[in-house]
KOLLUMRO-172223 format. One line per field, with one value per residue (C-alpha): x, y, z; residue in one letter. Coordinates in nm, 2 decimals. Layout:
// residues N
px: (X ...)
py: (Y ...)
pz: (Z ...)
type: (A ...)
***
This chain:
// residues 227
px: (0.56 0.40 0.56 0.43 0.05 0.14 0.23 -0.06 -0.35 -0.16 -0.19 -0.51 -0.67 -0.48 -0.58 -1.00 -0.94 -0.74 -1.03 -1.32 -1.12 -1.06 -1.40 -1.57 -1.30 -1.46 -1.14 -0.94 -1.20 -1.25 -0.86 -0.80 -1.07 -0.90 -0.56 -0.58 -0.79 -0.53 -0.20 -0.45 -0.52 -0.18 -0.10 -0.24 -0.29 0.12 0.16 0.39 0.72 1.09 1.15 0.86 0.92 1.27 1.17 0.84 0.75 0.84 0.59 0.31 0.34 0.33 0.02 -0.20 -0.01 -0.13 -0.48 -0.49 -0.35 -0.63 -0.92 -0.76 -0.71 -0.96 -1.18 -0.90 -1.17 -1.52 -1.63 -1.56 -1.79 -2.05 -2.08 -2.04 -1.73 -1.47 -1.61 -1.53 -1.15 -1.14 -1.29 -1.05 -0.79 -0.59 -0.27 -0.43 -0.04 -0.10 -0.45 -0.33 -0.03 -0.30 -0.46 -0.15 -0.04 -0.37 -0.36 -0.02 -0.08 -0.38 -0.20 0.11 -0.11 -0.24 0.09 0.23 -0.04 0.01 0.38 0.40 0.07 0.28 0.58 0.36 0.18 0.49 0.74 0.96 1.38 1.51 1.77 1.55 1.62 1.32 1.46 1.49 1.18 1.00 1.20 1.10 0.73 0.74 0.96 0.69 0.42 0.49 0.52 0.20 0.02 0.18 0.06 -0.29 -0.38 -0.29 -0.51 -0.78 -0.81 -0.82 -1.07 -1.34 -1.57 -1.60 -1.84 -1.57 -1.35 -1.32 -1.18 -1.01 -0.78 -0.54 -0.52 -0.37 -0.21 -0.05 0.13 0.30 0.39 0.61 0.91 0.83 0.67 0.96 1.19 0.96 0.95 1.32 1.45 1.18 1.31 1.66 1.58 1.40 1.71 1.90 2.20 2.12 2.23 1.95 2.10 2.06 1.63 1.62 1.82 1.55 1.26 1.41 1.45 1.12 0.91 1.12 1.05 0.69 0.61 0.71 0.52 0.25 0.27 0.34 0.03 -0.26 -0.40 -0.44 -0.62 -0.81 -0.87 -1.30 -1.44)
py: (-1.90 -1.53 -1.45 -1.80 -1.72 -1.39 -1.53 -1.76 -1.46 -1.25 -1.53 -1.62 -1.27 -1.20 -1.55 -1.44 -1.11 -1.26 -1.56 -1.25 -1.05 -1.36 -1.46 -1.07 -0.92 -0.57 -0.41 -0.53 -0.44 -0.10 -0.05 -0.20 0.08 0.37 0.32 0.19 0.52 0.70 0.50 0.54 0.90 0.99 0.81 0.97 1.32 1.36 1.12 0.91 0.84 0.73 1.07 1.19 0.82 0.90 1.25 1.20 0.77 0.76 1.00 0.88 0.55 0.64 0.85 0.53 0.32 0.56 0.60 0.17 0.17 0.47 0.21 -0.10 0.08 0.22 -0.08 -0.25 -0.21 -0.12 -0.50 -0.48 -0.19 -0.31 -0.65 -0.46 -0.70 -0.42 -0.45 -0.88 -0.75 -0.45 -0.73 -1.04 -1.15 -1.21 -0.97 -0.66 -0.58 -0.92 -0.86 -0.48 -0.69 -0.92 -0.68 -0.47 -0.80 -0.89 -0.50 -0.59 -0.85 -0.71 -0.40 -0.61 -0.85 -0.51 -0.38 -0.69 -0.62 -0.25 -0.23 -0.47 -0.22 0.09 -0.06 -0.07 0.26 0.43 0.30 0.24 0.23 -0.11 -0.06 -0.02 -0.24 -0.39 -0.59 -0.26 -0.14 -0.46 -0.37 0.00 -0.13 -0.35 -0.11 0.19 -0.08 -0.14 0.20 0.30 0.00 0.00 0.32 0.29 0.01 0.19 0.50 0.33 0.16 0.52 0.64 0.31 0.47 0.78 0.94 1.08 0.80 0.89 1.19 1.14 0.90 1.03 1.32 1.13 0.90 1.13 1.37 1.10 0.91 1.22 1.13 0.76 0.89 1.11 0.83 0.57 0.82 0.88 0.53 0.49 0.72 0.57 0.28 0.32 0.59 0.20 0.41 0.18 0.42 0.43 0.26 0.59 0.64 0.22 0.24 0.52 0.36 0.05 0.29 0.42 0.09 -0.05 0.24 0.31 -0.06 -0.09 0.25 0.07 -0.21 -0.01 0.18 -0.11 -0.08 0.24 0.25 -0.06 0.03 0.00 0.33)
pz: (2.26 2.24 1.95 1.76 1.89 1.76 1.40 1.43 1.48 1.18 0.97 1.03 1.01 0.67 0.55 0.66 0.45 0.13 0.13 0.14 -0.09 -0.35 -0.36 -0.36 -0.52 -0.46 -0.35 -0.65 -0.89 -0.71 -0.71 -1.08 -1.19 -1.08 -1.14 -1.48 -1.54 -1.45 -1.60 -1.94 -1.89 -1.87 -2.15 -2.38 -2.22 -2.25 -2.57 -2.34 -2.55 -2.35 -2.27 -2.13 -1.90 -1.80 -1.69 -1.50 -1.54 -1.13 -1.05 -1.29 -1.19 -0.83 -0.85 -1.00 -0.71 -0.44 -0.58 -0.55 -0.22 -0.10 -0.19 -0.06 0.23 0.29 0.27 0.52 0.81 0.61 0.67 1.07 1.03 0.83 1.02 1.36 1.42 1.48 1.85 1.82 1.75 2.02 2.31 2.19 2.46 2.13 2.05 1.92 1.75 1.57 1.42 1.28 1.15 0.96 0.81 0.75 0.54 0.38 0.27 0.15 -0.05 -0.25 -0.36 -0.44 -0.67 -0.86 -0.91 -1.11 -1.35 -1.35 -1.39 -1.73 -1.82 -1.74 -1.96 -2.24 -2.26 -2.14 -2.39 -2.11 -2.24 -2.30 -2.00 -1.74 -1.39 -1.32 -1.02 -0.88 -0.97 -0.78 -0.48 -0.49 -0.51 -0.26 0.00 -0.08 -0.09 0.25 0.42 0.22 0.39 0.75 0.79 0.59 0.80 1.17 0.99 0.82 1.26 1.38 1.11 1.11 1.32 1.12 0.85 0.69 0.69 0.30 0.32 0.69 0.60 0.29 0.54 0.78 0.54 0.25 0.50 0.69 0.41 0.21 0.26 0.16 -0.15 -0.23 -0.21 -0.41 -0.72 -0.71 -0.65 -0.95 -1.21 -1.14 -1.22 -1.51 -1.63 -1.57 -1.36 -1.09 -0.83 -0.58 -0.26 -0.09 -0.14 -0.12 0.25 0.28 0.24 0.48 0.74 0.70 0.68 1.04 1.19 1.14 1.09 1.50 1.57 1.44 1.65 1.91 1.88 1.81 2.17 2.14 1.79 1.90 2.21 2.32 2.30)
type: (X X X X X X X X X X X X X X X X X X X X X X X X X X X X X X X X X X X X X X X X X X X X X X X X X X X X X X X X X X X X X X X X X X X X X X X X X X X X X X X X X X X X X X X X X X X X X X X X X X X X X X X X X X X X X X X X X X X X X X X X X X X X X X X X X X X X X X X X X X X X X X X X X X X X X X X X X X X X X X X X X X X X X X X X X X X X X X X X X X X X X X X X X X X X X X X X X X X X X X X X X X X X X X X X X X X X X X X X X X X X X X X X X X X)
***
């Protein structure tokens, strides 16, 4: 019975944020901006051909992927903020665990949505080889997607109240989140090499999102907690 009330306050706090986001869209805009700048940059600052993707196309992709998820994330609580509703969460008898899972999953889901658009974009520009494994590289996003947002979303709590919530939270997030990154470009690069051997940084990145995924939960009273 918990856990379905649980369920029920995720899903209803994701739904509030997806609904803002669809009909604002400022996050996606913001996001779309920025990394596109950069996949287009890089395009043409290294003439991207196949080699120059088999070498470094993990990396490069990543890099516009982290810039996306920085925005989204930190715009995760900016509304609370703005409409002084961050203190309607911290005083609500309802799970805090479950609300940080909302907006964990509404975070989720907007950076998701931006990388289906980015990766056939990235393809393009990139020239990437004919034997790439893009069912591997959808599972790499969505693995790294989701350690970059579990722990974006327990930062960008802890760094709501702050002026320099810009520049507090990829110093929180970015350290944390190293070995995730490392095993997001690797598991990348193998992929798009199409040797398909990348059960080692996939099993990786499982481990990693289970683990800090629970901290996460673990933590919401604290990072909610009424100050």
């Amino acid at each position: 019975m918990r856990l379905a009330n649980s369920l029920k306050i995720a899903a209803a706090v994701a739904a509030r944020d997806l609904r803002i986001e669809l009909r604002t869209r400022e996050a996606l805009l913001a996001m779309g901006f920025y990394a596109l700048l950069v996949i287009v940059v890089f395009s043409f600052a290294f003439n991207a051909d196949a080699a120059l993707t088999l070498r470094a196309g993990g990396a490069l992709l990543w890099i516009a992927f982290l810039f996306a998820a920085l925005v989204a994330l930190d715009r995760a609580f900016l509304r609370e903020t703005g409409e002084a509703s961050l203190m309607g969460l911290q005083i609500s008898p309802a799970s805090r665990s479950a609300m940080l899972a909302g907006k964990f999953f509404a975070s989720l889901a907007v950076i998701l949505a931006l990388e289906v658009i980015l990766v056939p974009l990235f393809a393009i520009l990139f020239n990437a080889p004919p034997r790439t494994e893009w069912w591997g590289i959808a599972a790499t996003c969505v693995l790294g997607t989701w350690a970059l947002a579990a722990n974006g979303t327990y930062f960008s709590a802890m760094s709501a109240h702050s002026r320099q919530r810009g520049l507090l939270l990829p110093l929180l997030l970015l350290p944390i989140s190293i070995p995730a990154i490392l095993a997001m470009v690797e598991a990348t690069q193998v992929f798009l090499a199409g040797s398909g051997v990348a059960n080692y940084w996939l099993k990786l990145l499982i481990g990693y999102d289970v683990v800090f995924s629970c901290l996460g939960l673990l933590l919401a009273d604290t990072v909610l907690e009424i100050e």
